[in-house]
DOBA-598562 format. One record per atom (N, C-alpha, C): atom name; residue in three letters; x, y, z; residue number from 1. Coordinates in steps of 0.02 Angstrom, whole numbers, plus 50000, padded with zeros to 5 digits. Example, Ala and Ser with C-alpha at 12.3 -4.5 7.8 and 13.67 -1.06 7.14 Angstrom:
SITE  atom  rest     px     py     pz   nr
SITE     N   ala  50660  49716  50390    1
SITE    CA   ala  50615  49775  50390    1
SITE     C   ala  50660  49835  50390    1
SITE     N   ser  50642  49888  50354    2
SITE    CA   ser  50684  49947  50357    2
SITE     C   ser  50645  50002  50394    2
//
This chain:
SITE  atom  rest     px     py     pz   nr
SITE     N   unk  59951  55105  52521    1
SITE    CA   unk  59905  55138  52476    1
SITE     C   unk  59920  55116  52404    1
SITE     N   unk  59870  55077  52367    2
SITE    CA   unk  59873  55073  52296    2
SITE     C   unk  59885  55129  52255    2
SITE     N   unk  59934  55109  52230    3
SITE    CA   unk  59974  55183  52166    3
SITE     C   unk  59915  55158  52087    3
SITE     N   unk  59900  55099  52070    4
SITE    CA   unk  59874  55081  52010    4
SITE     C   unk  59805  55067  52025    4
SITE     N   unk  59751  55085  51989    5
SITE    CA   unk  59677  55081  51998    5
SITE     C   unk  59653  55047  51946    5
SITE     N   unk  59593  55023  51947    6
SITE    CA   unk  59544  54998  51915    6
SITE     C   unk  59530  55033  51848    6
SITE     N   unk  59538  55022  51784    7
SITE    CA   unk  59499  55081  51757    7
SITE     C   unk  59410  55074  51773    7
SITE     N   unk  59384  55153  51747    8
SITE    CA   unk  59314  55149  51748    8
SITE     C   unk  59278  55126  51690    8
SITE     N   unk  59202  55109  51675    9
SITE    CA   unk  59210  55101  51614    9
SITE     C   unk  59207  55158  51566    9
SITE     N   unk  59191  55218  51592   10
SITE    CA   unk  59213  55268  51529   10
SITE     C   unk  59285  55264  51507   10
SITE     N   unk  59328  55245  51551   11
SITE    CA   unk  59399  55242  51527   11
SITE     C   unk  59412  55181  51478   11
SITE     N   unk  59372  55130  51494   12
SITE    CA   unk  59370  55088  51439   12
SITE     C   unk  59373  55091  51395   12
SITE     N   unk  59302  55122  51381   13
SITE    CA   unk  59279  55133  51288   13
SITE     C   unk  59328  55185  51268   13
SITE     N   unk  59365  55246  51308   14
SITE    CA   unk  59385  55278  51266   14
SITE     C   unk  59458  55241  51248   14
SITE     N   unk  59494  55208  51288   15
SITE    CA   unk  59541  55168  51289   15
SITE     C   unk  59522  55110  51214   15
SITE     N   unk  59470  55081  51208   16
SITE    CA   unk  59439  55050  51157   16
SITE     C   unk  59434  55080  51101   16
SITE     N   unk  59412  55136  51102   17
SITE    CA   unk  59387  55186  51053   17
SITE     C   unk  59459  55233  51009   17
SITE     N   unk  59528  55220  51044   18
SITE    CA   unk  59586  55238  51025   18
SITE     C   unk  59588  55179  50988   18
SITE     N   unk  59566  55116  50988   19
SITE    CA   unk  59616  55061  50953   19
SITE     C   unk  59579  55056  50880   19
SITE     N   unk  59520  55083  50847   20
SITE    CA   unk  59479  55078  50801   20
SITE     C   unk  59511  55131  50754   20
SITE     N   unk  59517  55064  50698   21
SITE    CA   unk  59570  55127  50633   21
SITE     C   unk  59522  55170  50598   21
SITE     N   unk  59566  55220  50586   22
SITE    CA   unk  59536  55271  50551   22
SITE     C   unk  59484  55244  50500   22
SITE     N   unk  59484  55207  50461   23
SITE    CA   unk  59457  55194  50378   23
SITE     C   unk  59391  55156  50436   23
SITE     N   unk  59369  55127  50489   24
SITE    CA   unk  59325  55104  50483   24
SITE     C   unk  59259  55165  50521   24
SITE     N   unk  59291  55195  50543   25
SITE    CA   unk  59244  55274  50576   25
SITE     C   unk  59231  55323  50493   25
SITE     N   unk  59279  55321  50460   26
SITE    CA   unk  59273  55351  50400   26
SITE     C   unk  59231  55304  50352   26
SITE     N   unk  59221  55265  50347   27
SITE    CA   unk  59183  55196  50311   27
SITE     C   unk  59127  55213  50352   27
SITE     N   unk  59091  55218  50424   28
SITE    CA   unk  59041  55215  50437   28
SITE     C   unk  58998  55304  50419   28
SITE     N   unk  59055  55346  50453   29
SITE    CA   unk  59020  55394  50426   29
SITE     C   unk  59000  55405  50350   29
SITE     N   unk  59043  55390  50281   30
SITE    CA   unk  58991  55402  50215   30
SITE     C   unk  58940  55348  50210   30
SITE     N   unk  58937  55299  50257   31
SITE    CA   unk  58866  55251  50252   31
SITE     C   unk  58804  55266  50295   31
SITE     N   unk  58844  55335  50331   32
SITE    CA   unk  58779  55367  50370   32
SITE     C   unk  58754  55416  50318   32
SITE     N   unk  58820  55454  50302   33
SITE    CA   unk  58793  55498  50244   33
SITE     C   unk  58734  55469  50197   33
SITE     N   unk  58747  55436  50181   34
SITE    CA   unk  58699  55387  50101   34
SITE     C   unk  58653  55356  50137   34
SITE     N   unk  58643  55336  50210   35
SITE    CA   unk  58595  55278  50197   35
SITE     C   unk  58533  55332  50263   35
SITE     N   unk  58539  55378  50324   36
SITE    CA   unk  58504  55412  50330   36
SITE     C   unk  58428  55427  50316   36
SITE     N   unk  58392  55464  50327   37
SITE    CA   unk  58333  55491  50322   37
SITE     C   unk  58368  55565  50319   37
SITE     N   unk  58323  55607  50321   38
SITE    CA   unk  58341  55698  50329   38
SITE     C   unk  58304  55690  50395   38
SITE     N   unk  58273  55657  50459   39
SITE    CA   unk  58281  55640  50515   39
SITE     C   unk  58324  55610  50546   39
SITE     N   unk  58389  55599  50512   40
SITE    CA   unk  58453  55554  50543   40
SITE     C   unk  58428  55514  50576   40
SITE     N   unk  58390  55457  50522   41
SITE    CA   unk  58371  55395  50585   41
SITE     C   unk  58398  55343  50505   41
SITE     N   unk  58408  55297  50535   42
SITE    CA   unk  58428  55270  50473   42
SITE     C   unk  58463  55199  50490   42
SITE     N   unk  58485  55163  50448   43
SITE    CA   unk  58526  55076  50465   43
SITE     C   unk  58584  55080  50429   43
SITE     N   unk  58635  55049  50449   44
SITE    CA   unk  58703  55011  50424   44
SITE     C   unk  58698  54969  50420   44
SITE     N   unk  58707  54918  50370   45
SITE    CA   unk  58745  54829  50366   45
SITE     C   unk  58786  54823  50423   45
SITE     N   unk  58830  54791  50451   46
SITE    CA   unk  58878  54751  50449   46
SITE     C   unk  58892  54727  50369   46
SITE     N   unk  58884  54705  50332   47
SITE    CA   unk  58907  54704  50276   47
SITE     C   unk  58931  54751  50250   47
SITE     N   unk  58862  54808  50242   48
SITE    CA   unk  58904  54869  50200   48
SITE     C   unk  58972  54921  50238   48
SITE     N   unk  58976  54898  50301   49
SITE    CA   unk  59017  54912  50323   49
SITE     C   unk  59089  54896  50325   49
SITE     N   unk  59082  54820  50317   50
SITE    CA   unk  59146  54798  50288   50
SITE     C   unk  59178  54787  50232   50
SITE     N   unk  59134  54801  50190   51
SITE    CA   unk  59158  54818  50137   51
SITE     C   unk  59169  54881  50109   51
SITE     N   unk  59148  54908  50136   52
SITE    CA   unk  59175  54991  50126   52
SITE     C   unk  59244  55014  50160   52
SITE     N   unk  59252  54966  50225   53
SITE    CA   unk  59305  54966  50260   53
SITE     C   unk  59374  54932  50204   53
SITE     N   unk  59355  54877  50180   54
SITE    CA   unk  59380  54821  50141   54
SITE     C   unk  59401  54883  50083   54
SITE     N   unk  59362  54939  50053   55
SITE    CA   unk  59400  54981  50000   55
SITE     C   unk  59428  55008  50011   55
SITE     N   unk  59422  55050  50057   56
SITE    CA   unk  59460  55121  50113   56
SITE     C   unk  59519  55097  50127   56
SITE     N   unk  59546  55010  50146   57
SITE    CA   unk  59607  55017  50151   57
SITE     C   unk  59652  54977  50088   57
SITE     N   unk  59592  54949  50034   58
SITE    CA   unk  59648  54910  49991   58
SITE     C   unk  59661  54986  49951   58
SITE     N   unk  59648  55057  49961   59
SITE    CA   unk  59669  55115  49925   59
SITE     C   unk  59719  55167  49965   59
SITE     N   unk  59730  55142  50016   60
SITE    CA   unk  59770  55164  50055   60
SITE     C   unk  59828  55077  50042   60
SITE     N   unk  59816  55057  50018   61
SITE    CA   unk  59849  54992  50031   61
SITE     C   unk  59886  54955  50103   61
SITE     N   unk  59853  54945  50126   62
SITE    CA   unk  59833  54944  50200   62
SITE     C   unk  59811  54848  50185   62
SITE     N   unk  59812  54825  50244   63
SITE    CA   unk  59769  54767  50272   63
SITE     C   unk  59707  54764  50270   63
SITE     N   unk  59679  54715  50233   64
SITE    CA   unk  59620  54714  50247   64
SITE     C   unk  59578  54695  50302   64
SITE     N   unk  59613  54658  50309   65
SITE    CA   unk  59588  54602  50379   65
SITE     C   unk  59565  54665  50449   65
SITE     N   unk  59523  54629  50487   66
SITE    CA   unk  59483  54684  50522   66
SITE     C   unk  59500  54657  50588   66
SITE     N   unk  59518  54692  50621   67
SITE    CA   unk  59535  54636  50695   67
SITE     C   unk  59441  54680  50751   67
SITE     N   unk  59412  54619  50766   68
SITE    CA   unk  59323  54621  50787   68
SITE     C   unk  59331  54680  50840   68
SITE     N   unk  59414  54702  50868   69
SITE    CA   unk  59392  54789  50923   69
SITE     C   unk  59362  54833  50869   69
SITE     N   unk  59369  54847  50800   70
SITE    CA   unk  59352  54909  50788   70
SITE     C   unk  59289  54902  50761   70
SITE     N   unk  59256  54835  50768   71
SITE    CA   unk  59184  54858  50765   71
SITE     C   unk  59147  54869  50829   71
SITE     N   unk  59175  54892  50879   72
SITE    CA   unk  59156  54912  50949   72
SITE     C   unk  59149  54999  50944   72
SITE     N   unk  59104  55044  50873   73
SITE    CA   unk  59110  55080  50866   73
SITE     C   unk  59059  55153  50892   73
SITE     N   unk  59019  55091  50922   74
SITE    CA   unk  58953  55117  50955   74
SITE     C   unk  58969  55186  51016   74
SITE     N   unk  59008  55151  51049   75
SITE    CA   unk  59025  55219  51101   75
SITE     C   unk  59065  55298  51073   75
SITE     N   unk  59094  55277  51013   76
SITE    CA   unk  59118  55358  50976   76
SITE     C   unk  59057  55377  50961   76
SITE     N   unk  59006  55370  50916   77
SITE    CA   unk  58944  55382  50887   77
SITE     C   unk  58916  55410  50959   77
SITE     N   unk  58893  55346  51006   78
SITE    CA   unk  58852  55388  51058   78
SITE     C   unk  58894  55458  51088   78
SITE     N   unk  58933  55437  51093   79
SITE    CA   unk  58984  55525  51120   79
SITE     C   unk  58989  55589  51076   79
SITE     N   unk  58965  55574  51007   80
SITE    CA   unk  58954  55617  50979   80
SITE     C   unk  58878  55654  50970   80
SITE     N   unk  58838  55616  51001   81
SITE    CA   unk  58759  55653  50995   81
SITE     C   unk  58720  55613  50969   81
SITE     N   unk  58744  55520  50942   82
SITE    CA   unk  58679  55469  50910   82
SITE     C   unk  58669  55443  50967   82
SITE     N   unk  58610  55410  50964   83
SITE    CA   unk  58570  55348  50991   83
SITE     C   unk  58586  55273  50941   83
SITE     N   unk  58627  55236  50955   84
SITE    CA   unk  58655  55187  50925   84
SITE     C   unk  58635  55118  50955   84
SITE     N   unk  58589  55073  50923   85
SITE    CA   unk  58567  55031  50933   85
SITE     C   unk  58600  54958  50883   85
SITE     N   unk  58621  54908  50885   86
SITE    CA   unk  58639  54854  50871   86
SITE     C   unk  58599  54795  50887   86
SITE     N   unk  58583  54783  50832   87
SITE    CA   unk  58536  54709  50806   87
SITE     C   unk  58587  54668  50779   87
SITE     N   unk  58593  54613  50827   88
SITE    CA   unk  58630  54562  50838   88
SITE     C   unk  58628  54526  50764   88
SITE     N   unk  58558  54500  50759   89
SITE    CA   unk  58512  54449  50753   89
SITE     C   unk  58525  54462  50678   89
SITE     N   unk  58511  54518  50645   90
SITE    CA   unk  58515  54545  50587   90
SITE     C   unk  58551  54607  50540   90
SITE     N   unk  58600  54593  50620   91
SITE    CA   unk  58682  54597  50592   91
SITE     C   unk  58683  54687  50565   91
SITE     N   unk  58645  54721  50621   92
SITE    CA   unk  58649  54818  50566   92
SITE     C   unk  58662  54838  50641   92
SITE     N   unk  58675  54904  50618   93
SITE    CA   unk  58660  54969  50663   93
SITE     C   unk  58611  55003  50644   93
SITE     N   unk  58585  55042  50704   94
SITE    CA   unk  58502  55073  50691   94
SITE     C   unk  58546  55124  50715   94
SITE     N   unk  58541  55209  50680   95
SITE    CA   unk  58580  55249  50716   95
SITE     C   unk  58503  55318  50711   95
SITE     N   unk  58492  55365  50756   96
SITE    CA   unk  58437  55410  50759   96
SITE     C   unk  58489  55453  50811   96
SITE     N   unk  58478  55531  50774   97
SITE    CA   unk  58517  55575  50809   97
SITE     C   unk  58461  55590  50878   97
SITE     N   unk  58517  55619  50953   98
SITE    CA   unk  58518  55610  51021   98
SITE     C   unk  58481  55666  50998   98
SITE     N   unk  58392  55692  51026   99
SITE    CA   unk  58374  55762  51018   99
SITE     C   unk  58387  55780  51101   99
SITE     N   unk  58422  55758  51143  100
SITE    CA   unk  58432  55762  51206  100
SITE     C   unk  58507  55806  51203  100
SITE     N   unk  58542  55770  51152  101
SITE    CA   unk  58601  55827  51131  101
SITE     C   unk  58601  55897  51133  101
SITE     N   unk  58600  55938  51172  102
SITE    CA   unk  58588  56015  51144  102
SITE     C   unk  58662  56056  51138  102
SITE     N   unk  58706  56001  51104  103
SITE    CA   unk  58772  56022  51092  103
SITE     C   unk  58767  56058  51021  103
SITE     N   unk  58776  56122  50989  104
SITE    CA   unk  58774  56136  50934  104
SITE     C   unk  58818  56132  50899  104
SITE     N   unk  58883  56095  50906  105
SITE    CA   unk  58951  56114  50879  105
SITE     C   unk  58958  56032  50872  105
SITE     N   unk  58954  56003  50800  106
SITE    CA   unk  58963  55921  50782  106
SITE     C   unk  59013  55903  50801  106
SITE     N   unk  59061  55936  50799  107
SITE    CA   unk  59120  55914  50824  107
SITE     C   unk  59152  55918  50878  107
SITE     N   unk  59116  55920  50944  108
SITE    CA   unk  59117  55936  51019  108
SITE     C   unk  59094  55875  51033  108
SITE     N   unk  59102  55829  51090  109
SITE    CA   unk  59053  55779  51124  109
SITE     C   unk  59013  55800  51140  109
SITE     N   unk  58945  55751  51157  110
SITE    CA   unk  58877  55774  51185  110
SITE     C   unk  58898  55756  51257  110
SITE     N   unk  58897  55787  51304  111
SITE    CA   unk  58894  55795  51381  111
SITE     C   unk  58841  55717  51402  111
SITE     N   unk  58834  55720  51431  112
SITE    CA   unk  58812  55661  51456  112
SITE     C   unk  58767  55671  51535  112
//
């Protein structure tokens, strides 16, 4: 009998989702803050993202350098209640809150 398994892929992303530093989840959320609708539908750069990342840690004095796991940030967002879409092509995130969410507490995951 195998003692070691496969992970699943939910175990993945959250396994993934541990390796993403703080300053770049904190960098995306005040660029949700600012860039939004009052429908939480709204776009991110990739640019403005890294460079907001790029301040957050030269003030923590931190590394700048970004290693490409922690822009794998899509699955925290969806676990929290967005619909997170990524345009390759033109390099953003499209983020529009889950109205399928009927979690009332932001800081709980949305069930799935």
């Amino acid at each position: 009998m195998r003692k070691v398994n496969a992970i699943i892929p939910e175990e993945f992303f959250i396994k993934r989702a541990e390796e993403v530093a703080d300053e770049m989840i904190v960098a995306m959320n005040e660029l949700l803050v600012e860039n939004l609708n009052s429908d939480c539908v709204g776009t991110v750069t990739l640019s403005d993202l890294l460079d907001r990342f790029r301040k957050l840690r030269e003030d923590r004095e931190k590394s700048t350098r970004v290693n490409t796991r922690w822009l794998d940030i899509e699955p925290i967002y969806r676990k929290k209640g967005w619909i997170v879409k990524t345009d390759k092509a033109r390099i953003l995130f499209h983020f529009e809150r889950d109205n399928d969410c009927q979690n009332s507490n932001r800081n709980e995951d949305c069930s799935e």
